[in-house]
C-alpha angles and dihedrals in degrees: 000000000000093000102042094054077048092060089040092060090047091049092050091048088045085052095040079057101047091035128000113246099223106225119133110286096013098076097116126070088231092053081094103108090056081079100059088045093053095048102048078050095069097034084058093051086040094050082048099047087047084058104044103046096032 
């Protein structure tokens, strides 16, 4: 499951480069990298709830 949300976010960044998605924030082809930042967000707060509650 890991690896496929993995492959969906690669495939958003590779689409926000051919053709901007146009969601707020995301208008530009180099906006990008806001992907990646949004996504290792929540993989930090994810790896900290598993700790915590676990």
């Amino acid at each position: 499951m890991t690896k496929l949300i993995a492959l969906l976010l690669i495939l958003a960044m590779a689409i926000q480069l051919i053709k901007p998605l146009g969601l707020p924030g995301l208008r530009r082809r180099m906006d990008f990298w806001k992907i990646a930042l949004i996504a290792f967000g929540i993989w930090a707060v994810d790896l900290l709830l598993r700790d915590f509650l676990m």
